[in-house]
C-alpha positions in Angstrom: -47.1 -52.3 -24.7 -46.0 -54.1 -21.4 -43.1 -51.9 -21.1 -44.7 -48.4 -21.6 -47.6 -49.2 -19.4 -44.8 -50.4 -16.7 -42.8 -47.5 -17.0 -45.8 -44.7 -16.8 -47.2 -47.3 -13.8 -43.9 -46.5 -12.0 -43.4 -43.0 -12.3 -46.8 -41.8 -11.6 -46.3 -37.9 -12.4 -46.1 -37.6 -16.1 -45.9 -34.4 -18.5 -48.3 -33.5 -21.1 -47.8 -31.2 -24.0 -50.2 -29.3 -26.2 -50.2 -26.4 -28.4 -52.0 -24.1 -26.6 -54.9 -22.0 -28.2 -52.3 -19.5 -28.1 -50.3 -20.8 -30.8 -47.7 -21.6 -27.8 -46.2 -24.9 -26.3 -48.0 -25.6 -23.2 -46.5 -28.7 -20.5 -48.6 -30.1 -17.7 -48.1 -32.7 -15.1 -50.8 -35.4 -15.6 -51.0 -38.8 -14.8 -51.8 -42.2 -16.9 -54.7 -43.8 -15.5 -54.8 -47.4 -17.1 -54.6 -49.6 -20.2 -57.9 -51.3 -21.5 -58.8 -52.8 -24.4 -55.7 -52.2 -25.6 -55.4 -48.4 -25.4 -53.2 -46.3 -23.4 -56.2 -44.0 -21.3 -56.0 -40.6 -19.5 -58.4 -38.5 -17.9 -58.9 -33.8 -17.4 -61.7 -32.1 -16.5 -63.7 -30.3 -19.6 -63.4 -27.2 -18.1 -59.7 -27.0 -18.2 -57.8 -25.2 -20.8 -55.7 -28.5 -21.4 -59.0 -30.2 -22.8 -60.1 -26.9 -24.9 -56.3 -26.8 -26.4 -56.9 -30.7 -27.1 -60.3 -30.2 -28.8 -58.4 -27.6 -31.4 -55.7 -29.5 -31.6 -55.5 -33.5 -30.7 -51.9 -33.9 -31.2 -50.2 -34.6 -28.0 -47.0 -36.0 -26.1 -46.1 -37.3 -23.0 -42.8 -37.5 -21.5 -41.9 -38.9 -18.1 -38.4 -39.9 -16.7 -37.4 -42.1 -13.9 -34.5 -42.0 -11.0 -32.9 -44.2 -12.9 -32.4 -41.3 -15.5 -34.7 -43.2 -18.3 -37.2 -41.6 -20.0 -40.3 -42.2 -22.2 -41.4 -40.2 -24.7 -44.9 -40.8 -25.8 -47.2 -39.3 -28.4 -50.5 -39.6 -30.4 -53.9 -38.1 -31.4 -56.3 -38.1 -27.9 -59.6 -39.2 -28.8 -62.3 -38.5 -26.4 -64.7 -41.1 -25.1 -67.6 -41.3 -22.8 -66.2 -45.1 -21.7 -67.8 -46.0 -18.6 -65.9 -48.5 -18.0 -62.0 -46.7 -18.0 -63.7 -44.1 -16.0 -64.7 -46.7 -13.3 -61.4 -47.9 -13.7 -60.0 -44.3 -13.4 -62.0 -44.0 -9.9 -59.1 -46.9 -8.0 -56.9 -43.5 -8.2 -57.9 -41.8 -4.9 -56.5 -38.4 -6.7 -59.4 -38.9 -9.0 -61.9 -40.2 -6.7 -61.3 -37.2 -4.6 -61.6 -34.4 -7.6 -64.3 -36.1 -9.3 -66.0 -38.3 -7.1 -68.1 -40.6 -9.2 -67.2 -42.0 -12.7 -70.5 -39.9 -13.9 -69.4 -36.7 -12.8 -70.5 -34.5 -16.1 -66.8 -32.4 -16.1 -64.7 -36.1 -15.9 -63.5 -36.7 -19.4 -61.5 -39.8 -20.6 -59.3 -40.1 -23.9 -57.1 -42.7 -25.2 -54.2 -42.0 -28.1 -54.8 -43.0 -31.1 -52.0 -44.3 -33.2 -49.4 -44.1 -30.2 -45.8 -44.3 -30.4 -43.8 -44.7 -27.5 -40.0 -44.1 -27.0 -37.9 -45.8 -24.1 -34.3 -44.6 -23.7 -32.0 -44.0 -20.8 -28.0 -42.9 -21.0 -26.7 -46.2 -21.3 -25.8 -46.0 -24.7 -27.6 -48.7 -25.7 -30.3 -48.3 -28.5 -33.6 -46.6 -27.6 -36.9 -49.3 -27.7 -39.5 -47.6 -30.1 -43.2 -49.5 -29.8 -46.7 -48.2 -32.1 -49.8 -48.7 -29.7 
């Protein structure tokens, strides 16, 4: 997990993917906001259409690559959960702090992915790393 959480930690603009309510692919910058209790945490707003497309269907991924040209591709189920805790956490980001202001702000939503798998890989012909969170 040390690896994934690194990589996401260094290339802070990441790009979610849903199936939209539409029945359509949907992408999305986002950005990770920590690891705790062993669990890779993100955080929307539940107004967005991002977190209406995740309530009908919880089956994301997350792809992000580096200047180095590696890239991680990471997926799972997104569970939502009113932890107090990763959102206090979430409030160190000062993109965060300054959309949502306190960790009890009723439209700040956290979720963690549930059964993650995470793919490392760049072009240098060696194998990809594969790791289950």
């Amino acid at each position: 997990m040390h690896d994934v959480v690194t990589f996401l930690k260094e290339n802070p603009v990441q790009y979610l993917a849903t199936v939209g309510r539409d029945g359509k692919a949907k992408c999305r910058p986002f950005m990770f906001c920590c690891e705790y209790d062993g669990k890779l945490w993100f955080s929307t707003n539940n107004t967005k259409n991002v977190y209406k497309d995740m309530q009908d269907n919880p089956y994301i991924e997350i792809s992000v690559s580096s200047p180095a040209f590696a890239w991680l591709r990471l997926s799972g189920k997104a569970i939502f959960e009113n932890n107090m805790a990763v959102k206090e956490e979430c409030m160190g980001n000062p993109i965060i702090k300054g959309q949502y202001q306190t960790a009890d702000n009723p439209i700040f939503v956290v979720f963690y992915l549930e059964n993650a798998h995470a793919v490392l890989a760049d072009f240098s012909g060696n194998p990809s790393k594969e790791y289950t969170i």
